[in-house]
C-alpha positions as CSV (number, residue, x, y, z in Angstrom):
1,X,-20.2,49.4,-46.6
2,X,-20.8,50.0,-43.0
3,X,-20.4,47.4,-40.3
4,X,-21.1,43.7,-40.6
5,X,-21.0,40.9,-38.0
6,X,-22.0,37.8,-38.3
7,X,-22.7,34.9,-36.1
8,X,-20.0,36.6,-33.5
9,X,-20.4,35.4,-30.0
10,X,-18.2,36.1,-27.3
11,X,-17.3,33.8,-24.3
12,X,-15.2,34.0,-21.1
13,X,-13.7,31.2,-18.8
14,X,-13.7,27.0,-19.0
15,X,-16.7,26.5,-18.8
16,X,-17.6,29.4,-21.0
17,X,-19.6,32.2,-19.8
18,X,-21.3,33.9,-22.9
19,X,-21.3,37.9,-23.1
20,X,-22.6,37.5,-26.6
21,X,-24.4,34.8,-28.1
22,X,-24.9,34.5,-32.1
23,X,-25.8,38.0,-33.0
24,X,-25.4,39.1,-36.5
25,X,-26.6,42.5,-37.6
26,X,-25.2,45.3,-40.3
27,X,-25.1,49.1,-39.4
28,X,-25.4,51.3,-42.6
29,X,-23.0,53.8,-43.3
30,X,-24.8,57.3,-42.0
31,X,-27.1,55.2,-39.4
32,X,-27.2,56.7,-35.4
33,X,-28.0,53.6,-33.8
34,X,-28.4,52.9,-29.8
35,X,-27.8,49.5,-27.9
36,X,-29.6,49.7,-24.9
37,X,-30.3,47.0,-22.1
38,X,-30.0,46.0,-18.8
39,X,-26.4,45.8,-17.1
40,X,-24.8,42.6,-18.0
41,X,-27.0,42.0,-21.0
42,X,-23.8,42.6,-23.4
43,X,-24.5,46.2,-25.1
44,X,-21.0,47.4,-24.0
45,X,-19.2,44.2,-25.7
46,X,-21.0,44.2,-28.4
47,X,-19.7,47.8,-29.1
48,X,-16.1,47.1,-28.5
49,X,-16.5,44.2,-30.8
50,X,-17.7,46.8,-33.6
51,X,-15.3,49.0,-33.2
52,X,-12.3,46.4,-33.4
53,X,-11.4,46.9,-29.7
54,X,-11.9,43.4,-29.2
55,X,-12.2,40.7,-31.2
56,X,-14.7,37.7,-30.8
57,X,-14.5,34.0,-29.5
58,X,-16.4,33.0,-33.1
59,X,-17.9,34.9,-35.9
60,X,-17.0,37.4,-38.2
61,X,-16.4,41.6,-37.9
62,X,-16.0,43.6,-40.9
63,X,-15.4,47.4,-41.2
64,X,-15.7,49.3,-44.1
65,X,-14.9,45.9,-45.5
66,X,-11.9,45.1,-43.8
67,X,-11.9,41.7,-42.0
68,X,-11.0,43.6,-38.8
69,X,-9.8,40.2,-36.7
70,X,-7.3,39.7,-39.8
71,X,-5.9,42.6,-39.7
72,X,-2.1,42.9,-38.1
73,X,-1.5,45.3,-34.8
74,X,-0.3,48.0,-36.6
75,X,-2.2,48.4,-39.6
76,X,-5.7,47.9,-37.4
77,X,-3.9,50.9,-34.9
78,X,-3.6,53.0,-38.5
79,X,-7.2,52.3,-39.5
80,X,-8.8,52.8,-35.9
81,X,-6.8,56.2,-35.8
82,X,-8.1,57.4,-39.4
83,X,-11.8,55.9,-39.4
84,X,-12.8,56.0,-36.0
85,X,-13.6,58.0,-33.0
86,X,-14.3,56.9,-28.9
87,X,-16.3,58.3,-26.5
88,X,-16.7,56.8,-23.0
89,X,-18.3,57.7,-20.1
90,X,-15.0,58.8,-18.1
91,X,-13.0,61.4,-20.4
92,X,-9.5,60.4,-19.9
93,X,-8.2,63.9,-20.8
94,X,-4.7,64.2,-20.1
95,X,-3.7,66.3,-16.9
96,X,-0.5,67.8,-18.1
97,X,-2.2,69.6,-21.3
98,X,-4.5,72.1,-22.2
99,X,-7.9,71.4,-23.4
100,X,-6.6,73.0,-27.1
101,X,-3.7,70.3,-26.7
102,X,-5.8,67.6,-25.4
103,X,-8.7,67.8,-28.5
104,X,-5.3,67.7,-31.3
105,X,-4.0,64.6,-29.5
106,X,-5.5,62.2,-32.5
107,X,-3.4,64.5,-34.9
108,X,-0.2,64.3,-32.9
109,X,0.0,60.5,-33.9
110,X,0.3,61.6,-37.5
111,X,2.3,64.9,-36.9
112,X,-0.7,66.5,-38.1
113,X,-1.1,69.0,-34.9
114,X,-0.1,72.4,-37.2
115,X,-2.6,71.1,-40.1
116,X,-5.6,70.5,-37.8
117,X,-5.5,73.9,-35.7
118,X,-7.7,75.3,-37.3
119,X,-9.9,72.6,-37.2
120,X,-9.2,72.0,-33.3
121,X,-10.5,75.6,-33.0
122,X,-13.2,75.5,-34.8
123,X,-14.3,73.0,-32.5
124,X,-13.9,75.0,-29.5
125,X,-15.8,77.7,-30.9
126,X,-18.8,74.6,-31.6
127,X,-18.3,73.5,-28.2
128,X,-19.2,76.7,-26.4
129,X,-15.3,75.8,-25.0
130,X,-13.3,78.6,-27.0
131,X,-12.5,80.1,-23.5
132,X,-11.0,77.5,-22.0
133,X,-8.6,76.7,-24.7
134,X,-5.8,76.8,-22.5
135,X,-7.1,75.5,-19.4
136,X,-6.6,71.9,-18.0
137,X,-8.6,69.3,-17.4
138,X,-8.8,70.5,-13.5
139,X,-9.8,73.4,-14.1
140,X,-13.0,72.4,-16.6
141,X,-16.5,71.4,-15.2
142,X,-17.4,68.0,-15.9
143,X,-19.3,68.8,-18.8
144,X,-16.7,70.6,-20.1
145,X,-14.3,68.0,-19.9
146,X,-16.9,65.5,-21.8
147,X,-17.2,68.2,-24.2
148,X,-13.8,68.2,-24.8
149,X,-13.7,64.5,-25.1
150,X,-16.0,64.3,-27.7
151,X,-14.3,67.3,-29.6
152,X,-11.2,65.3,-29.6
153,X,-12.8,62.0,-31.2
154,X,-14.0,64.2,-33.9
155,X,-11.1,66.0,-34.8
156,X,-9.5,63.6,-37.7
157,X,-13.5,63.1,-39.1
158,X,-14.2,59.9,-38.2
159,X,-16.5,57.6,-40.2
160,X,-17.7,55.9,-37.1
161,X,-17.9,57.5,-33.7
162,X,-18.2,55.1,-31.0
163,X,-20.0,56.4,-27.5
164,X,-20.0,53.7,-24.5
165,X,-21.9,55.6,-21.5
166,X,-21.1,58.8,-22.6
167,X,-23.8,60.9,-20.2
168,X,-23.0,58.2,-17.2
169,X,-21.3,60.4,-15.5
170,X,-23.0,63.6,-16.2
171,X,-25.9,65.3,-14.9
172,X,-28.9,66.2,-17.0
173,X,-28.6,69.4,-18.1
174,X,-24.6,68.3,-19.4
175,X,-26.3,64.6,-20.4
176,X,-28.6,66.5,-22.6
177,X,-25.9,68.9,-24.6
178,X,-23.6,66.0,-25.3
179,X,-26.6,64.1,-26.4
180,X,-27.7,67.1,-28.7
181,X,-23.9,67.3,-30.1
182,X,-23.6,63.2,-30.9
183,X,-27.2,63.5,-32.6
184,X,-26.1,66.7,-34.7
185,X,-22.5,64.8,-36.0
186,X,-24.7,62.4,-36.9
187,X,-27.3,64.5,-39.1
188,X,-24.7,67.0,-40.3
189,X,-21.9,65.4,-41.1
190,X,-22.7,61.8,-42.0
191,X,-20.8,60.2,-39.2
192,X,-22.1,56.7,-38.3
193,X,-22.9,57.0,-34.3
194,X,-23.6,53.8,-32.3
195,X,-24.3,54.4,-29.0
196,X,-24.3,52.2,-25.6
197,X,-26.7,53.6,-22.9
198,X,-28.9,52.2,-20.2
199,X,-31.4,55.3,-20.1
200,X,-34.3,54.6,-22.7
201,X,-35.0,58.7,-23.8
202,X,-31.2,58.6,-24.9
203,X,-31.7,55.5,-26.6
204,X,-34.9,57.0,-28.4
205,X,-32.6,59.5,-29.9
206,X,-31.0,57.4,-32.5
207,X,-33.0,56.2,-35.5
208,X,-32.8,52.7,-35.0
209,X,-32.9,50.9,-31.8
210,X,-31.2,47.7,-30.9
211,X,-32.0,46.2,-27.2
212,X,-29.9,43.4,-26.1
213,X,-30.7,40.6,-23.0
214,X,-28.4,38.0,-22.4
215,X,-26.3,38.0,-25.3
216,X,-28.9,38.4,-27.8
217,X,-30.6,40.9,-29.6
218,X,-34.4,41.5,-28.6
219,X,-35.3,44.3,-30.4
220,X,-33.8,46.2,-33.8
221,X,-36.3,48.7,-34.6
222,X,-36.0,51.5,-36.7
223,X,-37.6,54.7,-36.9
224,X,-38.2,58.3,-38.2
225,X,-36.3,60.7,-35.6
């Protein structure tokens, strides 16, 4: 079923400044799609509006189709926790535990953490991070701590995995693996990716290609990758 918006826009302040402006667009279930554009131009509210972290002045969000804006706090906490997984471009690990502790922090919530170990370590052993299991978040290279980032949003299988800026803080070589990973969740395990990112070789990545300006979308193109 995917994601469907329609007609959202989103405004700020009296008078209203608009972030988005009448975009509707579906993502199939499966797709790895980029929004790309210049700062300002809306990509990163338009992503949080997909993924039910915000909500929209007007319009319509569904999800899996679940009117999203309907939904009540703790039911849309339930099915962002089971459906869903966040990447951003800071990592916001959790000083006090170990990177093993910090990727089985989506299964904590459900007192899931001795069910999904071996999952959690399988992880490690994908992320090249299976020898720092027990290391904190000081003690890992950037990279590393992005790395473990992602390996936490993908611990509970998420349908949708969500990146905002996820190499802005990286360099290169780093940008490159976690760009590799996000591509390969995609292809291998079905996982619907939609990515924000202002550099246009990341944005080439993803099969279909949405640039936004102003509010609006300028481009939605979709190719063979």
């Amino acid at each position: 079923m995917g994601i469907v918006v329609n007609d959202i826009t989103k405004s700020f302040g009296d008078p209203p400044t608009y972030a988005l402006n009448g975009i509707t667009l579906k993502i199939e279930d499966g797709e790895f799609v980029s929004l790309s554009g210049k700062s300002g131009s809306g990509k990163s509210t338009l992503l949080y509006i997909l993924s039910s972290l915000d909500n929209p002045t007007l319009g319509k969000v569904q999800i899996s189709g679940r009117e999203v804006i309907t939904m009540n706090s703790d039911d849309l906490y339930e099915f962002r926790n089971q459906k869903m997984g966040f990447i951003f471009q800071f990592h916001y690990l959790i000083g006090e535990l170990t990177t093993l502790e910090n990727i089985l922090m989506p299964a904590r919530k459900f007192q899931q953490e001795a069910e999904k170990l071996p999952e959690a370590r399988a992880l490690l052993e994908q992320f090249e991070l299976h020898e720092k299991a027990s290391r904190y978040p000081r003690q890992l290279s950037g990279g590393e701590q992005q790395r473990v980032a992602i390996a936490r949003a993908l611990l509970m299988k998420p349908q949708y995995l969500f990146a905002d800026e996820p190499t802005g803080s990286l360099d290169t070589a780093n940008a490159e693996k976690v760009m590799t990973i996000i591509k390969e969740v995609n292809r291998a395990q079905g996982t619907t990716v939609v990515l924000v990112t202002h550099d246009p070789d990341y944005a080439a990545m993803a099969q279909r290609q949405i640039q936004l300006a102003d509010g609006r979308v300028i481009k939605d193109q979709t190719s063979a990758v």
